[in-house]
Backbone as JSON Lines, residues from 0, in Angstrom:
{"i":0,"aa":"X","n":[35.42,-19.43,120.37],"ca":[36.27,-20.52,120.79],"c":[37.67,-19.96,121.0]}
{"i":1,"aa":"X","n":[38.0,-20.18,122.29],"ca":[39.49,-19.3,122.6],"c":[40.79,-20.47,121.66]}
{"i":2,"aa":"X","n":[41.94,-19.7,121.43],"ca":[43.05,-21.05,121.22],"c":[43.42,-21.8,121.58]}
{"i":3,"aa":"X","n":[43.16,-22.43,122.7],"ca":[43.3,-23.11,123.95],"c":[42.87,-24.46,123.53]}
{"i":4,"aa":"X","n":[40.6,-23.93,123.31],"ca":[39.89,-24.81,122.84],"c":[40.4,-25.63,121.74]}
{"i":5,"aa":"X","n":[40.43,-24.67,120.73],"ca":[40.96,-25.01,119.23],"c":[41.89,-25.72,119.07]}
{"i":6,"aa":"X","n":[42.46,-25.66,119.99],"ca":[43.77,-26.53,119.77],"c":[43.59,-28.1,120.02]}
{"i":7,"aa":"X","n":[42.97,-27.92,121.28],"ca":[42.24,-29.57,121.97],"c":[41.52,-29.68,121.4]}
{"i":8,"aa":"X","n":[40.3,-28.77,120.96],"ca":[39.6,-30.16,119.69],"c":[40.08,-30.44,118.63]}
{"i":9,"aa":"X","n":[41.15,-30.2,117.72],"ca":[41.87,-30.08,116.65],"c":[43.07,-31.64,117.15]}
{"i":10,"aa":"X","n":[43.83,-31.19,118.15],"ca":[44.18,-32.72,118.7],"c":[43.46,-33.83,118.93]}
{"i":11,"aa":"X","n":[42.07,-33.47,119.39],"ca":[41.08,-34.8,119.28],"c":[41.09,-35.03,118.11]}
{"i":12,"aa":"X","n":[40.74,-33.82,117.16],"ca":[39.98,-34.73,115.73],"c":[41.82,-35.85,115.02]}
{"i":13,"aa":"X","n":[42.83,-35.02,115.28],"ca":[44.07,-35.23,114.41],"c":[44.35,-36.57,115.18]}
{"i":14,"aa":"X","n":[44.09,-36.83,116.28],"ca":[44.1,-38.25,117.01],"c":[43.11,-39.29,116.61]}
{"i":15,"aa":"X","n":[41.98,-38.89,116.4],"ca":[40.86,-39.94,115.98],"c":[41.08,-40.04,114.21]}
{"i":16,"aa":"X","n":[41.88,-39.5,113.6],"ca":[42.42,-39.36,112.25],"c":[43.46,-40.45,111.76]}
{"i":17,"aa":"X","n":[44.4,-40.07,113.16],"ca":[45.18,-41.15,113.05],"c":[44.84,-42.47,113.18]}
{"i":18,"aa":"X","n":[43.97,-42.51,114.15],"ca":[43.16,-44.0,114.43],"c":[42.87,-44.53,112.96]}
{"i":19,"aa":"X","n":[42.08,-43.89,112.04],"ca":[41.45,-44.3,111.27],"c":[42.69,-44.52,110.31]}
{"i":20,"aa":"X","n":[43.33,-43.83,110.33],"ca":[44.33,-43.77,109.63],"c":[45.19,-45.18,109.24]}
{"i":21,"aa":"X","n":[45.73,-45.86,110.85],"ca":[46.3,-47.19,110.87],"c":[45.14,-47.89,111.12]}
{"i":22,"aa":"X","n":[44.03,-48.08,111.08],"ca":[42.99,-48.84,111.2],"c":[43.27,-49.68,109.46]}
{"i":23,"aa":"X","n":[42.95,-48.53,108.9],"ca":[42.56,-48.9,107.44],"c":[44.07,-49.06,106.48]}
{"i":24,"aa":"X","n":[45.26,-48.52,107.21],"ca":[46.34,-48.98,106.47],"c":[46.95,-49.88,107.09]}
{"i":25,"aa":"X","n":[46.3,-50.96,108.39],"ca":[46.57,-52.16,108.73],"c":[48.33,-51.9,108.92]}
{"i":26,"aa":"X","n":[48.93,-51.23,108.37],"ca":[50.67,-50.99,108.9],"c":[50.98,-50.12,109.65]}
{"i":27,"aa":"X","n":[52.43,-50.33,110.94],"ca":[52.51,-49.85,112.07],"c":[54.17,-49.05,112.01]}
{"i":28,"aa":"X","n":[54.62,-49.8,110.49],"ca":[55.86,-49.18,109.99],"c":[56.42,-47.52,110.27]}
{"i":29,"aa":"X","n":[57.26,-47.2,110.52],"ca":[57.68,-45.59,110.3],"c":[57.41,-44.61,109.09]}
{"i":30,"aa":"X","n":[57.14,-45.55,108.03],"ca":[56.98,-44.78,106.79],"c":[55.95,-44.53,106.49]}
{"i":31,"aa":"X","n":[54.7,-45.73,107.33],"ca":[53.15,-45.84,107.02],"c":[52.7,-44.62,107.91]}
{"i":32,"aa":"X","n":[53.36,-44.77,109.96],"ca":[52.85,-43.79,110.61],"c":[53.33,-42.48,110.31]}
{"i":33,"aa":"X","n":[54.74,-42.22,109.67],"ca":[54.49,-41.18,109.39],"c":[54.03,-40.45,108.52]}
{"i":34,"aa":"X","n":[54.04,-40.97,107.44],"ca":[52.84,-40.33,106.33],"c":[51.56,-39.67,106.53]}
{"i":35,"aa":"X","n":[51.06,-40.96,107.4],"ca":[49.79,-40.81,108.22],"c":[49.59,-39.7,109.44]}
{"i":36,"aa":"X","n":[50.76,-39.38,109.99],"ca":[51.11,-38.23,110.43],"c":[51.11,-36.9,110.29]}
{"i":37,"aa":"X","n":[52.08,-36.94,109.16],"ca":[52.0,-35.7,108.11],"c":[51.0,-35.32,107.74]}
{"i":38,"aa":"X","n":[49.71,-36.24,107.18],"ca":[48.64,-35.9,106.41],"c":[47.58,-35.82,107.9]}
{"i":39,"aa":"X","n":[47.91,-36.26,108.48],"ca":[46.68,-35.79,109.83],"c":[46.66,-34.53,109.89]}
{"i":40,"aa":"X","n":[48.03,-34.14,110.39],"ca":[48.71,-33.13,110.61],"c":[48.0,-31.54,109.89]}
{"i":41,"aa":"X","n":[48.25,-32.4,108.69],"ca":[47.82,-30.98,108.0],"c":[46.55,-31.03,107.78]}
{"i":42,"aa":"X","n":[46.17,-31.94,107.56],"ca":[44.41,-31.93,107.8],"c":[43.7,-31.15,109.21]}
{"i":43,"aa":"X","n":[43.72,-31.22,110.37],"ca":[43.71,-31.44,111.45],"c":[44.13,-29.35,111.69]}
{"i":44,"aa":"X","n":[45.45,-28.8,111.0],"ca":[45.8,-27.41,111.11],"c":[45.1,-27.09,110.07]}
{"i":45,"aa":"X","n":[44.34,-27.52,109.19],"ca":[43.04,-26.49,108.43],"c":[42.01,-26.45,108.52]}
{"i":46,"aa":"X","n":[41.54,-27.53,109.08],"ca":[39.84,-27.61,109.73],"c":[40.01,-26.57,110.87]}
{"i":47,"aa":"X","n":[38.49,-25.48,110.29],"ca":[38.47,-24.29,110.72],"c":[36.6,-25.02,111.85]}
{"i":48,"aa":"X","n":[36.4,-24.63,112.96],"ca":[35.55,-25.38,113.67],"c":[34.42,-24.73,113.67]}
{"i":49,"aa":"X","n":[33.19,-25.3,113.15],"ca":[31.77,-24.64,112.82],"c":[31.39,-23.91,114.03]}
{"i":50,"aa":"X","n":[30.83,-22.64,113.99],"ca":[30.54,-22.12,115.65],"c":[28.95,-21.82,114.99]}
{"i":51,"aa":"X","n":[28.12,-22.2,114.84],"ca":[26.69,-22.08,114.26],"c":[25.54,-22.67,115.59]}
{"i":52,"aa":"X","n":[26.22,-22.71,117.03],"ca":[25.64,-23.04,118.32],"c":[24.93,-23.8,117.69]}
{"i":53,"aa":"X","n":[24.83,-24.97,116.74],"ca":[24.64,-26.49,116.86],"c":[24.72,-27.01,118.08]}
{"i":54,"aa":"X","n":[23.3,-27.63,118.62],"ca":[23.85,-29.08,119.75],"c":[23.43,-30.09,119.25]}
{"i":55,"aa":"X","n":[24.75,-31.35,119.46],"ca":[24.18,-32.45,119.2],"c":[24.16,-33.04,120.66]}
{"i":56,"aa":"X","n":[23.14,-33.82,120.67],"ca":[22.77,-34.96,121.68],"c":[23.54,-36.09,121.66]}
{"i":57,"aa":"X","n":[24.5,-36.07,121.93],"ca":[25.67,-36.98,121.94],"c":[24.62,-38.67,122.66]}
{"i":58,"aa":"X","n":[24.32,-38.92,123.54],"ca":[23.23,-40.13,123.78],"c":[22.79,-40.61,122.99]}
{"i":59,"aa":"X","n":[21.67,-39.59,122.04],"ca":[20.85,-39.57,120.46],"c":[21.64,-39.66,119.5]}
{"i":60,"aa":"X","n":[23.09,-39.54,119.48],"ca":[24.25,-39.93,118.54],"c":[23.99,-41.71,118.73]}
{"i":61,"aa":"X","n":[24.35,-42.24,119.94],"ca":[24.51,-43.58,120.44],"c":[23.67,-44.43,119.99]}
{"i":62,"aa":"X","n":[22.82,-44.15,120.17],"ca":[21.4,-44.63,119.68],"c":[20.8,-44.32,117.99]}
{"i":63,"aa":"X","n":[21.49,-43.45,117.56],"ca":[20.98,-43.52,116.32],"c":[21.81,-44.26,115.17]}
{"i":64,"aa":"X","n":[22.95,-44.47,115.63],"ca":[24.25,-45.22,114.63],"c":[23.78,-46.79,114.46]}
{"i":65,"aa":"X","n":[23.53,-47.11,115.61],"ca":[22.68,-48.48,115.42],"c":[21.76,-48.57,114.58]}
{"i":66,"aa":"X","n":[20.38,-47.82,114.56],"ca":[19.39,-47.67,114.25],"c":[19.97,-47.74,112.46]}
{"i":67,"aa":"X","n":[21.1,-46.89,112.2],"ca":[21.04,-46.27,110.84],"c":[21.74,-47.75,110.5]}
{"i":68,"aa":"X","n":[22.8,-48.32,111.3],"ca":[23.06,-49.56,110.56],"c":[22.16,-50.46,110.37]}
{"i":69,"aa":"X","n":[21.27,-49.96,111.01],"ca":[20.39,-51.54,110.52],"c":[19.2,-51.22,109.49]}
{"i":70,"aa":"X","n":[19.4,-49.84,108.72],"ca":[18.17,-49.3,107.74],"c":[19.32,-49.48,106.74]}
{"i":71,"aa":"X","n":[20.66,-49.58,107.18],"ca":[21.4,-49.7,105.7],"c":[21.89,-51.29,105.65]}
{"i":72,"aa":"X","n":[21.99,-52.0,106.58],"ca":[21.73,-53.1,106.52],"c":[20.63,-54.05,105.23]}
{"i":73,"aa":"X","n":[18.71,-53.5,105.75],"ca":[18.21,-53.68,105.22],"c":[18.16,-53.39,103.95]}
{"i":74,"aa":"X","n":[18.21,-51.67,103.64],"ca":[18.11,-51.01,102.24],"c":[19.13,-52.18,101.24]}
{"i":75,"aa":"X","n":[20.25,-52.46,101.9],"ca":[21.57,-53.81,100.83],"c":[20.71,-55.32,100.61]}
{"i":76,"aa":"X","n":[19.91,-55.67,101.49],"ca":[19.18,-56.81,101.59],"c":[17.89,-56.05,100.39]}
{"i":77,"aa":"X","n":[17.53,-55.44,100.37],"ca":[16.07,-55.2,99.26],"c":[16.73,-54.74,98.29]}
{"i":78,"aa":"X","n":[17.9,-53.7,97.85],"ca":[18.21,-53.81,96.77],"c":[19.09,-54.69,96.06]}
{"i":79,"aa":"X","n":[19.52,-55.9,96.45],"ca":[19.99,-57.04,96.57],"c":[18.76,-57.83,95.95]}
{"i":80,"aa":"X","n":[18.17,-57.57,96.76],"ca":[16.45,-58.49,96.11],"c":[16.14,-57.89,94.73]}
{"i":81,"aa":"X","n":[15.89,-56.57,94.82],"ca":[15.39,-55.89,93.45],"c":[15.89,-56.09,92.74]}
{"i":82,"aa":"X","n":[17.6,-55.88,92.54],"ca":[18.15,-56.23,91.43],"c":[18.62,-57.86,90.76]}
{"i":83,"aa":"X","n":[18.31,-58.69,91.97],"ca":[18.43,-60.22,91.32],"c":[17.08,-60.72,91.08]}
{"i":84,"aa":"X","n":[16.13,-60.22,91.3],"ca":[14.98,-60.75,91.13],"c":[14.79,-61.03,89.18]}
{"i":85,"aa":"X","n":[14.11,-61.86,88.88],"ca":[13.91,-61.92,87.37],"c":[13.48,-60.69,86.74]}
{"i":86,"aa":"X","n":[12.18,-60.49,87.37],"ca":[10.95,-59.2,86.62],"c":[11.63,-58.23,88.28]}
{"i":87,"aa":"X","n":[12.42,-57.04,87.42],"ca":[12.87,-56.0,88.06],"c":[11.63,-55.09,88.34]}
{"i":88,"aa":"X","n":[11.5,-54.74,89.69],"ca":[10.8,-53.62,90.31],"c":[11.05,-52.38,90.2]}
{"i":89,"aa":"X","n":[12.54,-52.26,89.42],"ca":[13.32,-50.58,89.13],"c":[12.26,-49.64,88.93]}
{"i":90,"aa":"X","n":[11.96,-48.64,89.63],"ca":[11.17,-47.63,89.2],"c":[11.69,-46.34,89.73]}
{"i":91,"aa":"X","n":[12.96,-45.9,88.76],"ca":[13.72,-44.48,89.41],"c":[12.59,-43.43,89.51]}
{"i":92,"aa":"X","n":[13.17,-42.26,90.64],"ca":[12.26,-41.1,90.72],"c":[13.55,-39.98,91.32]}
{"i":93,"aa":"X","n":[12.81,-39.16,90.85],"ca":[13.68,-38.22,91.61],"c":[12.51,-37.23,92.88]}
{"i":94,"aa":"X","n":[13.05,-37.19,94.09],"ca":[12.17,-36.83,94.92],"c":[12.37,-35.98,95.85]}
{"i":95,"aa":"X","n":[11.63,-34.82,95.51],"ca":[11.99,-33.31,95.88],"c":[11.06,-32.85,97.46]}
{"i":96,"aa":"X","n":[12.19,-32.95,98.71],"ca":[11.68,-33.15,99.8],"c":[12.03,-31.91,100.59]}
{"i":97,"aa":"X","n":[10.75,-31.32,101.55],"ca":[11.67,-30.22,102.54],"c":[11.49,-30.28,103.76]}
{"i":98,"aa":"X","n":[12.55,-30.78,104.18],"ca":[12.86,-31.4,105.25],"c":[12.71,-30.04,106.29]}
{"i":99,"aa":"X","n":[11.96,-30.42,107.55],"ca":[12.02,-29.43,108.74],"c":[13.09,-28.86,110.06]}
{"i":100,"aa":"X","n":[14.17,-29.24,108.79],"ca":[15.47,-29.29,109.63],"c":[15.82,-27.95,109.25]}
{"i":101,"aa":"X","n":[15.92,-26.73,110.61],"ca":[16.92,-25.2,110.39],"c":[18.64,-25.82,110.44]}
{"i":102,"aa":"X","n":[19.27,-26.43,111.07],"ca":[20.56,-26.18,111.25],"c":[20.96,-26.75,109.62]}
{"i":103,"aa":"X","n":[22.03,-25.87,109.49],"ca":[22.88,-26.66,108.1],"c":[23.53,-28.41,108.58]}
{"i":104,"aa":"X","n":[24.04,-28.13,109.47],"ca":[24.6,-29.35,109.97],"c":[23.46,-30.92,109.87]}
{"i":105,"aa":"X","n":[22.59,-30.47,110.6],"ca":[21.21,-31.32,110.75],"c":[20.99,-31.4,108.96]}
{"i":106,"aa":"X","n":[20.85,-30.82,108.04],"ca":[20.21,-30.99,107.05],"c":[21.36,-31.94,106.04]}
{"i":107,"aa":"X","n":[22.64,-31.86,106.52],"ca":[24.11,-32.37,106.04],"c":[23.84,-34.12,106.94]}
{"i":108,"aa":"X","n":[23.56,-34.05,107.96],"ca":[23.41,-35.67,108.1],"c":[22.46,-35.97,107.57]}
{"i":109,"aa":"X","n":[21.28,-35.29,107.9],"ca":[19.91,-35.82,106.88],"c":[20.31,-37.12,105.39]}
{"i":110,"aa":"X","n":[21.3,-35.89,104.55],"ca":[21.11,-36.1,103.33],"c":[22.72,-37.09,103.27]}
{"i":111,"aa":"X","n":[23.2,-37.58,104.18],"ca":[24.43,-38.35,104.14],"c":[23.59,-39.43,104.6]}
{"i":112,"aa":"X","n":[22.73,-39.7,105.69],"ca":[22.18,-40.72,106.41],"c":[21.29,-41.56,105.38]}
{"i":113,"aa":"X","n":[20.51,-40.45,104.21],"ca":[19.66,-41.02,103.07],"c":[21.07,-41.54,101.95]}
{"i":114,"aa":"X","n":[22.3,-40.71,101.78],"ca":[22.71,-41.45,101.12],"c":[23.74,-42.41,101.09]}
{"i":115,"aa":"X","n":[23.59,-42.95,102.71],"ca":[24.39,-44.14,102.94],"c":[23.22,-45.51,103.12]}
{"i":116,"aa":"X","n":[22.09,-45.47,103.01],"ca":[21.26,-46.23,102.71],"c":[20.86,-46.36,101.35]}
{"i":117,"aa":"X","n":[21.64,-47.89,101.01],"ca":[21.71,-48.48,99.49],"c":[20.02,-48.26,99.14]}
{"i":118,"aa":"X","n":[19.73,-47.82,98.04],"ca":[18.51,-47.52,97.09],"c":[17.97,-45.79,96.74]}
{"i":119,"aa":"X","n":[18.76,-45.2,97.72],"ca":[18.4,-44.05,97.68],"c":[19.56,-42.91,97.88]}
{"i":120,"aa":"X","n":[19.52,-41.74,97.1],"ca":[21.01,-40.98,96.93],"c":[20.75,-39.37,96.98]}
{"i":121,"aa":"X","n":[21.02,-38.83,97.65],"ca":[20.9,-37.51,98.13],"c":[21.66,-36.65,96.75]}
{"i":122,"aa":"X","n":[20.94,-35.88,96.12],"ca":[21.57,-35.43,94.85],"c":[22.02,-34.16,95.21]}
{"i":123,"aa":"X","n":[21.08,-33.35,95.81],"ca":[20.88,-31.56,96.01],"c":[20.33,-31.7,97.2]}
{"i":124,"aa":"X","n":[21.4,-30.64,98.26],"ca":[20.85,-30.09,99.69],"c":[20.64,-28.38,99.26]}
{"i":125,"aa":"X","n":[19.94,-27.89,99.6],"ca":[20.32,-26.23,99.58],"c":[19.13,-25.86,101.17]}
{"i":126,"aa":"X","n":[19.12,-24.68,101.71],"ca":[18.57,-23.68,102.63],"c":[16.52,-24.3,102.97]}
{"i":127,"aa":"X","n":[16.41,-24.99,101.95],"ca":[15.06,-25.36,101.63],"c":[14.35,-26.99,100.91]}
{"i":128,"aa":"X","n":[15.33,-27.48,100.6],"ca":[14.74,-28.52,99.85],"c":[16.05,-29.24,99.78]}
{"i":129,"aa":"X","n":[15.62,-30.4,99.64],"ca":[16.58,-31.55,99.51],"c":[15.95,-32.28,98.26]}
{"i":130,"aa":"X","n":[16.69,-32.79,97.38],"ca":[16.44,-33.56,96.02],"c":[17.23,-34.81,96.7]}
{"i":131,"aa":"X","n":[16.24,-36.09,96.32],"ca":[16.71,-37.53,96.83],"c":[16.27,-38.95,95.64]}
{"i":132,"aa":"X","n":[17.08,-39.19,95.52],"ca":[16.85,-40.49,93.68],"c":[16.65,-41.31,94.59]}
{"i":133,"aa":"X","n":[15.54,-42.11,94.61],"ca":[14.82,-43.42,95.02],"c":[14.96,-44.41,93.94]}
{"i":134,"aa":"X","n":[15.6,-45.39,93.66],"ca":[15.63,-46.9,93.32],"c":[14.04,-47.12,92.91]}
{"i":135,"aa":"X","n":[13.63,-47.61,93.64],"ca":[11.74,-48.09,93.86],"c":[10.74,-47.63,94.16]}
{"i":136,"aa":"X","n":[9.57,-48.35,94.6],"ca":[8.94,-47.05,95.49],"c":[9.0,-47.45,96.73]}
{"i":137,"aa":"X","n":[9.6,-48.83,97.42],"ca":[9.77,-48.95,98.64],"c":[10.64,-47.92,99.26]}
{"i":138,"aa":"X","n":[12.0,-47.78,98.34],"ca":[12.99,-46.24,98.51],"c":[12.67,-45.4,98.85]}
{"i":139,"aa":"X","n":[11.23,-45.06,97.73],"ca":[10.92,-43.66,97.62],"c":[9.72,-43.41,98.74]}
{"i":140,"aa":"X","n":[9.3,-44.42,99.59],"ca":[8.57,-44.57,100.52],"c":[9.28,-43.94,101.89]}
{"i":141,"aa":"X","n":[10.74,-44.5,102.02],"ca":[11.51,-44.55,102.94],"c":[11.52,-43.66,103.32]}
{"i":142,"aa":"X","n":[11.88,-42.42,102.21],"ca":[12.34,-41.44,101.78],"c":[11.74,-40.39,102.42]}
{"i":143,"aa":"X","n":[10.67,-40.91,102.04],"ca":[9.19,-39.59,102.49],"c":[8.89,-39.88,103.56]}
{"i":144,"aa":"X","n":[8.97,-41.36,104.27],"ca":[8.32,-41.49,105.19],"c":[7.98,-40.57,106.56]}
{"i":145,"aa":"X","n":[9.62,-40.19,106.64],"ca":[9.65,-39.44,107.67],"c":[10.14,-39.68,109.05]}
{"i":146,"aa":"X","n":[10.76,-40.55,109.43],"ca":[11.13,-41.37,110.06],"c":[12.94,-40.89,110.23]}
{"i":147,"aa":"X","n":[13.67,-41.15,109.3],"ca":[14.79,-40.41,109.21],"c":[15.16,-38.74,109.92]}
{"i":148,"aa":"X","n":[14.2,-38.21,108.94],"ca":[14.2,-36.69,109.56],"c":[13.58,-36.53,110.79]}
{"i":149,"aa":"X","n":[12.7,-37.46,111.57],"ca":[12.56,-37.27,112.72],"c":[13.99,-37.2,113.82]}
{"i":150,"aa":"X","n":[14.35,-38.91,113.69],"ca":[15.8,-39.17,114.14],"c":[16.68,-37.96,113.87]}
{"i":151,"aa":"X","n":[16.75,-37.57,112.59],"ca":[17.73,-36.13,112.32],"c":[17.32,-35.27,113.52]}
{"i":152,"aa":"X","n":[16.64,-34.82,113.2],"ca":[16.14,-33.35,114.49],"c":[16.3,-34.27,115.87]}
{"i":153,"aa":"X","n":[16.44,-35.27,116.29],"ca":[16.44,-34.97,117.54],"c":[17.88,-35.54,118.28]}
{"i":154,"aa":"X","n":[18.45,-35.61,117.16],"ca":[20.23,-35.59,117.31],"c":[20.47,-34.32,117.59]}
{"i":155,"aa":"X","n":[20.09,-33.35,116.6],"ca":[20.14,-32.18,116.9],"c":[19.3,-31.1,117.99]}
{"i":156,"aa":"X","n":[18.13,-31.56,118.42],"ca":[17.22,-30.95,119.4],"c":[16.43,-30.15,118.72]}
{"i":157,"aa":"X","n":[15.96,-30.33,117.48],"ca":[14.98,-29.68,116.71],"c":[13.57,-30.66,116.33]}
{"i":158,"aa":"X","n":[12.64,-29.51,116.17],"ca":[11.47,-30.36,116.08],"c":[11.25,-30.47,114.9]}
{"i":159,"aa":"X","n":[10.56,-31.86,114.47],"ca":[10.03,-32.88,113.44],"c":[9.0,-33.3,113.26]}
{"i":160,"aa":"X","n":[8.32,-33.28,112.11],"ca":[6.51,-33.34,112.06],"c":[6.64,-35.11,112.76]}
């Protein structure tokens, strides 16, 4: 990546930073943007940019953000159920999975995508195996199903049983 690059994607990310930045501090003040500035700023001049010829399918990005809101949607609606129900269904596990994902990146959403879906929590990623705490066994169904790591790999363009 020449300096050129680095620089423009480093201004994209320090721009979409800022966004988030006054998004979530709702103030437009000098003291709010510039803070928010400062800390982009330096955020933005230390992010060093992965070159591991990762592709993502930016389309398969589009399409999968939906998809994931509406499995974390559900997962809040059933563990919502599980835990108000009288006679609790709780049945923790811990569940040791190896996912057919090569890129590090691919195996890093994998295990963020499982643990932004309420019932289930990504404990341990390493080179080979992913460790994932299932709530239930509907969780621990989810989990395994396989369905996720399909979607994973083909964000990334890798193949999935």
């Amino acid at each position: 990546m020449t300096l050129g690059q680095r620089l423009y994607a480093n201004a994209l990310y320090a721009a979409a930073l800022l966004a988030v930045w006054y998004i979530l501090s709702g103030k437009a003040d000098l003291v709010h943007l510039g803070t928010g500035a400062l800390a982009v700023i330096a955020i933005a001049a230390t992010i060093v940019p992965v070159e591991d010829g990762t592709r993502i399918r930016w389309l398969r990005v589009m399409l999968f953000l939906p998809w994931l809101l509406k499995e974390v949607i559900a997962s809040n609606l059933h563990v919502a159920r599980v835990v108000l129900t009288w006679r609790s269904r709780v049945s923790p596990r811990l569940l040791q999975l190896d996912p057919p994902l090569r890129s590090p990146r691919a195996r890093a959403v994998l295990g963020i995508a499982a643990t932004l879906t309420p019932g289930s929590l990504t404990v341990d990623v390493d080179e080979q195996t992913m460790q994932v705490h299932a709530l239930d066994d509907v969780s621990a169904q989810d989990a395994t199903d396989g369905e996720m790591m399909r979607r994973v790999a083909e964000l990334f363009e890798e193949s999935a049983p």
